[in-house]
Backbone and ligand atoms as CSV (ligand in chain L), in Angstrom:
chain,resi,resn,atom,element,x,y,z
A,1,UNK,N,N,-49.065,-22.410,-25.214
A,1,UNK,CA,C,-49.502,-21.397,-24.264
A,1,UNK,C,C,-48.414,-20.332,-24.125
A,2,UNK,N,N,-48.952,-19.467,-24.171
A,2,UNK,CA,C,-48.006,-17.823,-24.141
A,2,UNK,C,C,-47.584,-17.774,-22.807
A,3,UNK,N,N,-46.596,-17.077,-21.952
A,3,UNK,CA,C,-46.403,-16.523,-21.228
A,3,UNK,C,C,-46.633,-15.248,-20.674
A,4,UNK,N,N,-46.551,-15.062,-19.360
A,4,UNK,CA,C,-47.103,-13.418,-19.811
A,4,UNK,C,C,-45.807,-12.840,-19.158
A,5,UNK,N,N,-45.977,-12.010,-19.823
A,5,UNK,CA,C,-44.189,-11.120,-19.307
A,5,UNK,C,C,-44.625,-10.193,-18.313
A,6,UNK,N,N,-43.953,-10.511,-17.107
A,6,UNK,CA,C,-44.024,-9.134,-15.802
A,6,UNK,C,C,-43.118,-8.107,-16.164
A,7,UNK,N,N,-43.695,-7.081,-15.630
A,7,UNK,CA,C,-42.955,-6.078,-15.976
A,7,UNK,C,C,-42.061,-5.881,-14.786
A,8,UNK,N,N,-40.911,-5.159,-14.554
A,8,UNK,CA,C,-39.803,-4.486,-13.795
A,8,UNK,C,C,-39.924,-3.808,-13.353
A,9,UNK,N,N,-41.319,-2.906,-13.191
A,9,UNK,CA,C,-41.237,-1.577,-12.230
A,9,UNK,C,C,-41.031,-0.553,-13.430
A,10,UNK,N,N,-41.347,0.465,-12.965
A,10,UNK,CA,C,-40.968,1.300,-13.453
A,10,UNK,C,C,-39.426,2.226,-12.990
A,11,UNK,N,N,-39.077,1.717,-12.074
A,11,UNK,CA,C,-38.035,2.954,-11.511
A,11,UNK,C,C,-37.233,3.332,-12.251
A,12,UNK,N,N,-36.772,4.747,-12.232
A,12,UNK,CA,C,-35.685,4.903,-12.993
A,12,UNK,C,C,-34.107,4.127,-13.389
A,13,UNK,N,N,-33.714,4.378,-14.316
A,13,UNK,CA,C,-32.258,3.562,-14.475
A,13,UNK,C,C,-31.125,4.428,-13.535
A,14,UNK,N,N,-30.436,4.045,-13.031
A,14,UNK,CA,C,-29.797,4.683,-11.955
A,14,UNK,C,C,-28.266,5.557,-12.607
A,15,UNK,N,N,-28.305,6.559,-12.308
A,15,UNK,CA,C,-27.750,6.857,-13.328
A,15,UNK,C,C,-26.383,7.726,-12.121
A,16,UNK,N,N,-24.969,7.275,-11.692
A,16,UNK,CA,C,-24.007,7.673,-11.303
A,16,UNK,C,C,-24.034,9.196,-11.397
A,17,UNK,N,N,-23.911,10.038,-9.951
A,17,UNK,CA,C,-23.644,11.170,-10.074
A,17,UNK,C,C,-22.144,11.902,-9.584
A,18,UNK,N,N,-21.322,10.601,-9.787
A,18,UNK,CA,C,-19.643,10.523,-8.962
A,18,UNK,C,C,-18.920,10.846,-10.821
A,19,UNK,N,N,-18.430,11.364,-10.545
A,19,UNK,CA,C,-17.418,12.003,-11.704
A,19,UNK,C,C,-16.260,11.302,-11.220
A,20,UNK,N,N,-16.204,9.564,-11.974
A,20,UNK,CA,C,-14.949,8.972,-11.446
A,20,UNK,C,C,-13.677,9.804,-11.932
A,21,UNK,N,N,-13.457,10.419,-12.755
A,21,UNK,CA,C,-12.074,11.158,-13.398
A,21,UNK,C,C,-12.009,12.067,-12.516
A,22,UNK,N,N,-12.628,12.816,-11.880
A,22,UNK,CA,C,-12.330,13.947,-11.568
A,22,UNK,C,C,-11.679,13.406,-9.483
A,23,UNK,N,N,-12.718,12.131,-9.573
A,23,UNK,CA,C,-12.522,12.293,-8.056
A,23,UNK,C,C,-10.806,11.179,-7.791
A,24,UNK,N,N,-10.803,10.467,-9.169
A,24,UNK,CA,C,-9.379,10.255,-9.186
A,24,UNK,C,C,-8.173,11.147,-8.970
A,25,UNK,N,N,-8.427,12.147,-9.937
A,25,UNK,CA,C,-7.522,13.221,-9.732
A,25,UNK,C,C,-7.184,13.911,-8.173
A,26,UNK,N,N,-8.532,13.274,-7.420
A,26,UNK,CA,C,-8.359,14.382,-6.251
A,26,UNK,C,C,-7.977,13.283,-5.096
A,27,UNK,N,N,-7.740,11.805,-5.183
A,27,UNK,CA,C,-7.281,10.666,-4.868
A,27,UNK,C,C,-6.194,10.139,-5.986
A,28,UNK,N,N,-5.281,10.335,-6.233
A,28,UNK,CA,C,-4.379,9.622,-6.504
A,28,UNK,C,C,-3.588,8.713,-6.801
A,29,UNK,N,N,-3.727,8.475,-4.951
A,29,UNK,CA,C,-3.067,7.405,-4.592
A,29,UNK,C,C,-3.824,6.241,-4.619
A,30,UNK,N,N,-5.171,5.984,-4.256
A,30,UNK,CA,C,-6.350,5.416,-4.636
A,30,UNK,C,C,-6.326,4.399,-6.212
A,31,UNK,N,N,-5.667,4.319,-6.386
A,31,UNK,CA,C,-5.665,3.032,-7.503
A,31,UNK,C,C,-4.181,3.652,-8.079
A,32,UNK,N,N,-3.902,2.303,-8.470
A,32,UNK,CA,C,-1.843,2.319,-9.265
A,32,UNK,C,C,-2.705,1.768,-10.440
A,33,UNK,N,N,-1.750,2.346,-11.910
A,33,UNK,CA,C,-1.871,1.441,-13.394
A,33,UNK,C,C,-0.633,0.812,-12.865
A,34,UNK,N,N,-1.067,-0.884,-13.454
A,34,UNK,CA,C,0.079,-1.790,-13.424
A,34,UNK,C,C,0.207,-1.785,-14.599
A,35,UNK,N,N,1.553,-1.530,-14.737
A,35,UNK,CA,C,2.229,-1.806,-16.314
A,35,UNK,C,C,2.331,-3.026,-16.974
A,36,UNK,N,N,2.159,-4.088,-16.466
A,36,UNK,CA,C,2.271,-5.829,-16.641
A,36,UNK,C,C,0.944,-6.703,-17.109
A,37,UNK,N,N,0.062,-6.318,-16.599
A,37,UNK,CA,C,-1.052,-6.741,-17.323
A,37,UNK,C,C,-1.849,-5.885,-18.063
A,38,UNK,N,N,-2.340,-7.049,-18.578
A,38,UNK,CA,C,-3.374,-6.691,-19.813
A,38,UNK,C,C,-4.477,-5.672,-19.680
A,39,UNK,N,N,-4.142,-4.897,-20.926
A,39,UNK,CA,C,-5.837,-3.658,-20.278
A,39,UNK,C,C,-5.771,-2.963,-19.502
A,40,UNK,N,N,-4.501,-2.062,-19.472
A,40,UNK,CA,C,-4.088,-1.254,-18.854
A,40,UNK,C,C,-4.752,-1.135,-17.269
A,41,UNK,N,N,-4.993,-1.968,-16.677
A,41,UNK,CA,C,-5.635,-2.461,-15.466
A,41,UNK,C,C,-5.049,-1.429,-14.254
A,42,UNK,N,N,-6.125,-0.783,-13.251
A,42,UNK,CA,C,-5.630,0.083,-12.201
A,42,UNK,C,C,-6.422,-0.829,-11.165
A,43,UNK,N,N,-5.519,-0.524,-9.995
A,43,UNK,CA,C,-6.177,-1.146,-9.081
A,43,UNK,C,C,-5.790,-1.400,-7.717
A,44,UNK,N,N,-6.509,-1.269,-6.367
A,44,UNK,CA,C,-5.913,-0.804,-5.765
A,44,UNK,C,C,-4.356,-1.132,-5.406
A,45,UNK,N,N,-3.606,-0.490,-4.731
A,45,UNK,CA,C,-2.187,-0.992,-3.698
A,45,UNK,C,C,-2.564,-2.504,-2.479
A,46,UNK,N,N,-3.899,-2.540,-2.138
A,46,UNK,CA,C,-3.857,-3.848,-1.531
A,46,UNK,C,C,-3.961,-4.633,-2.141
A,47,UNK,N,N,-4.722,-4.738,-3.372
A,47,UNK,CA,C,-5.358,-5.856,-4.217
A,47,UNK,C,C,-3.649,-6.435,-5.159
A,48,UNK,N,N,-3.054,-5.208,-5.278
A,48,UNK,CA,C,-1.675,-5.391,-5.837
A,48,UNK,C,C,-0.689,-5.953,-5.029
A,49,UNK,N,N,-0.445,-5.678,-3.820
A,49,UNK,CA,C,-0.150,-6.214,-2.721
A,49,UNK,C,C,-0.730,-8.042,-2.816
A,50,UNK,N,N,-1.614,-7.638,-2.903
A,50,UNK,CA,C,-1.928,-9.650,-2.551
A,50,UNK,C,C,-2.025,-10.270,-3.861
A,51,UNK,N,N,-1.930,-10.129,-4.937
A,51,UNK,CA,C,-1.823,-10.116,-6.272
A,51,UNK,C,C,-0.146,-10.805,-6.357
A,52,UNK,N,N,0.701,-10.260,-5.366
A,52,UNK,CA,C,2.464,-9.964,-5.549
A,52,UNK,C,C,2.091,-11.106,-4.349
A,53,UNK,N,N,1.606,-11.449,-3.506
A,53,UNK,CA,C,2.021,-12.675,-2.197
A,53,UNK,C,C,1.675,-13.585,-2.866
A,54,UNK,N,N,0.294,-13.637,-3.432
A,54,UNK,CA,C,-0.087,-14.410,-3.709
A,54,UNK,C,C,0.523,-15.568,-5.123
A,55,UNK,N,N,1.378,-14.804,-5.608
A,55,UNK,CA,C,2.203,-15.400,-6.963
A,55,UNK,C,C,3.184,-15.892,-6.475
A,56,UNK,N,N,3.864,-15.391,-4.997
A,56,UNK,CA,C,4.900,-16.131,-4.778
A,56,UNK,C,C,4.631,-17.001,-3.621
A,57,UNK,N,N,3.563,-17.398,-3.604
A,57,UNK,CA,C,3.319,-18.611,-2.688
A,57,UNK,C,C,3.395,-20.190,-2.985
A,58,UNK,N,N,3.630,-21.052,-2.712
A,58,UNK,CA,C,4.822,-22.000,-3.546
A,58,UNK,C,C,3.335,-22.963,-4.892
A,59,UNK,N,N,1.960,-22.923,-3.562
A,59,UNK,CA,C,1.468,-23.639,-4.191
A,59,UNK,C,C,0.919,-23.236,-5.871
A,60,UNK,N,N,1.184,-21.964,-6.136
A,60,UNK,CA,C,1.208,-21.087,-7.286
A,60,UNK,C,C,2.329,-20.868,-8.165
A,61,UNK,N,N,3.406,-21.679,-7.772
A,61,UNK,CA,C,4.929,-21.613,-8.331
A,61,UNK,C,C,4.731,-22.253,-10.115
A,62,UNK,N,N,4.293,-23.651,-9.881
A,62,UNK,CA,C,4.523,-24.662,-10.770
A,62,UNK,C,C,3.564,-23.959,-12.055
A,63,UNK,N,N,3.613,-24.484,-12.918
A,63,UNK,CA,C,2.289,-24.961,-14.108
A,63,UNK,C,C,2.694,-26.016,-14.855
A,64,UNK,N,N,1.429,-26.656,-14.535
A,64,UNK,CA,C,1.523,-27.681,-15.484
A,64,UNK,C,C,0.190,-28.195,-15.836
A,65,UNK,N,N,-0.039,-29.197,-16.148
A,65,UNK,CA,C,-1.318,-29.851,-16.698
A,65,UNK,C,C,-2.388,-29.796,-15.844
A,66,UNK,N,N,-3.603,-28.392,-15.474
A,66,UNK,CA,C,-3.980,-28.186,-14.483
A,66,UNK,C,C,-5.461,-27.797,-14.725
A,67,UNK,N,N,-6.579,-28.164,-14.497
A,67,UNK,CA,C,-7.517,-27.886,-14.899
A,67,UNK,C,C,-7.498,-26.183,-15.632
A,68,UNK,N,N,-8.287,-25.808,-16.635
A,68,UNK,CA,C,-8.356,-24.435,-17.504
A,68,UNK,C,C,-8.193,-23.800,-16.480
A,69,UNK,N,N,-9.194,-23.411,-15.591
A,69,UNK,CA,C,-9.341,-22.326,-14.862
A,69,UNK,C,C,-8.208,-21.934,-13.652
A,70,UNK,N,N,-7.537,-23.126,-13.699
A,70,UNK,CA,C,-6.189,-22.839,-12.548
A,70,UNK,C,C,-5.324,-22.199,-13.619
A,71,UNK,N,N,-4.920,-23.356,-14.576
A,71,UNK,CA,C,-4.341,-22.649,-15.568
A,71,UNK,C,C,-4.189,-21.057,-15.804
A,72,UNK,N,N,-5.845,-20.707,-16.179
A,72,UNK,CA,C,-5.554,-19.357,-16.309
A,72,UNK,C,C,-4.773,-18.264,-15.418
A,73,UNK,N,N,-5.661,-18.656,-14.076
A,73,UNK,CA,C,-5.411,-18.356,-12.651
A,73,UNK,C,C,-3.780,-17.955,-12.029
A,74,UNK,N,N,-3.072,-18.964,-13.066
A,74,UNK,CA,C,-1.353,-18.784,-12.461
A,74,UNK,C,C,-0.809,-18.027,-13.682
A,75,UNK,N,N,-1.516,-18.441,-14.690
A,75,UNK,CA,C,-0.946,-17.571,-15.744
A,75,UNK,C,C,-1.248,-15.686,-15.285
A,76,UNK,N,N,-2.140,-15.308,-14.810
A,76,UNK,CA,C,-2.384,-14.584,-14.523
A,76,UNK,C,C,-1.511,-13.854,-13.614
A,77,UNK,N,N,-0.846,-14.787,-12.851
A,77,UNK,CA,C,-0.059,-14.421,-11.518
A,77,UNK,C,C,1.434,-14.077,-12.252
A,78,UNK,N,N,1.686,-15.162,-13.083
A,78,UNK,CA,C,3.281,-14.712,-13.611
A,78,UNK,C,C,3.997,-13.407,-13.236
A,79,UNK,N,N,3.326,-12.440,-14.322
A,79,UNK,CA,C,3.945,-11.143,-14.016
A,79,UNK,C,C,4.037,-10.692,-12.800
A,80,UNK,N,N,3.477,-10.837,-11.945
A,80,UNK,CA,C,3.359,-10.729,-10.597
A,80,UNK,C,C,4.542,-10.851,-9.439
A,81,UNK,N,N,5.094,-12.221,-10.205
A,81,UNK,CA,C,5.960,-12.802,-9.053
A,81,UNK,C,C,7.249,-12.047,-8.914
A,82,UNK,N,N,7.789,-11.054,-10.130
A,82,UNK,CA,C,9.265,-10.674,-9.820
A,82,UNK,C,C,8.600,-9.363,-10.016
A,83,UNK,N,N,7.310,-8.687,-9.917
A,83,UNK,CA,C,7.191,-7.224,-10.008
A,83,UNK,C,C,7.547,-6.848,-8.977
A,84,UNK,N,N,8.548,-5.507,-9.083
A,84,UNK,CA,C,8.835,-4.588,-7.906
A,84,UNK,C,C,8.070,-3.658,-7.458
A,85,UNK,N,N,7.067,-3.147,-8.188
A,85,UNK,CA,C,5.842,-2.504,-7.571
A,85,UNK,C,C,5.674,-3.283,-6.500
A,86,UNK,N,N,5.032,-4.520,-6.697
A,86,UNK,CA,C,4.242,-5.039,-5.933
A,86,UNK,C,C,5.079,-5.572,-4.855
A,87,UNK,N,N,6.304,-5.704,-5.335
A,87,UNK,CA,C,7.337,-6.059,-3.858
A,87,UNK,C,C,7.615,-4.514,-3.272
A,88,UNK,N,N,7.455,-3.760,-3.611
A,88,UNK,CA,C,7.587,-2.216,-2.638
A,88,UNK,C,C,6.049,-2.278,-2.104
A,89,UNK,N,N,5.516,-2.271,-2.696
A,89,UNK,CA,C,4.047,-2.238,-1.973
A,89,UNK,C,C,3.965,-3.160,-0.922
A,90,UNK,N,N,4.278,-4.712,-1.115
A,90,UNK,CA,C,4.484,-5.500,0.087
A,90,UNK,C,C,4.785,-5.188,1.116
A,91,UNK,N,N,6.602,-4.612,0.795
A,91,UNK,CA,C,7.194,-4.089,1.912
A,91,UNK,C,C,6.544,-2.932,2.677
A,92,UNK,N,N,6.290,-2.217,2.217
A,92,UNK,CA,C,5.476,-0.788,2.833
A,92,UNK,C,C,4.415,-1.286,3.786
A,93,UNK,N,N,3.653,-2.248,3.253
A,93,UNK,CA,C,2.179,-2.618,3.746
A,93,UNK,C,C,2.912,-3.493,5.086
A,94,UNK,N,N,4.313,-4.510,5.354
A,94,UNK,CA,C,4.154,-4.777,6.232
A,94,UNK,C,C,5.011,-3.954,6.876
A,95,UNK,N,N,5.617,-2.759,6.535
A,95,UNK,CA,C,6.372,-1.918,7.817
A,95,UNK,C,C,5.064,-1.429,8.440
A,96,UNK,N,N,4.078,-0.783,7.531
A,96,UNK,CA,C,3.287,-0.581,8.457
A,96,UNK,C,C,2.673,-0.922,9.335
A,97,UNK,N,N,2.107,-2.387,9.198
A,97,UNK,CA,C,1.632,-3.351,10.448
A,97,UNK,C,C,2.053,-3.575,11.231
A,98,UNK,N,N,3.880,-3.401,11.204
A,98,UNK,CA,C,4.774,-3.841,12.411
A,98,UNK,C,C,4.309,-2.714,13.121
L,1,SF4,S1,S,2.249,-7.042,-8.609
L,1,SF4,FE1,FE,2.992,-5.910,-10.404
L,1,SF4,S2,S,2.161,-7.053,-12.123
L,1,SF4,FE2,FE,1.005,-7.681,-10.334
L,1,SF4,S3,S,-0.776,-6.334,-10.272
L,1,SF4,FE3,FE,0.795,-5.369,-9.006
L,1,SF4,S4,S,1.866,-3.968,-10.392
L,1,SF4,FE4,FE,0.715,-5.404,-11.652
């Protein structure tokens, strides 16, 4: 027995009318390239910020024989832990809260 295929609607495909390059340029500060990882990766100052706590939090210190996905997870963090970006960004983020 066949199936019968529903269709999706017709609506249009949605098609972005934000000119991300341009509205970068006019935001800046709005995403950092981190030089340390892979894929020339931008992203914001908070996410970098907790990216940098989060590597030096102890339970993220070790590696060792750890299921894949943790594995990856700390490997990921490495660069993280002695970046000074992300330790100036720290610092900044908590003068400001004080
Ligand atoms: S802390 Fe450093 S290595 Fe980690 S994401 Fe930020 S800039 Fe990149």
């Amino acid at each position: 027995m066949r199936r019968i295929r529903k269709t999706r609607g017709k609506a249009p495909h949605f098609v972005p009318t934000l000119d991300v390059e341009a509205w970068l340029q006019r935001h800046p500060e709005a995403l950092i390239a981190c030089p340390h990882q892979p894929g020339n990766l931008k992203l914001m100052p908070a996410s970098c910020v907790k990216r940098h706590l989060a590597a030096n939090e102890a339970r993220w210190a070790t590696i060792g024989a750890e299921p894949f996905h943790l594995f990856v997870f700390k490997m990921n963090l490495v660069p993280c832990r002695d970046c000074k970006i992300g330790a100036r960004l720290a610092r900044q983020q908590k003068e400001i809260a004080a």
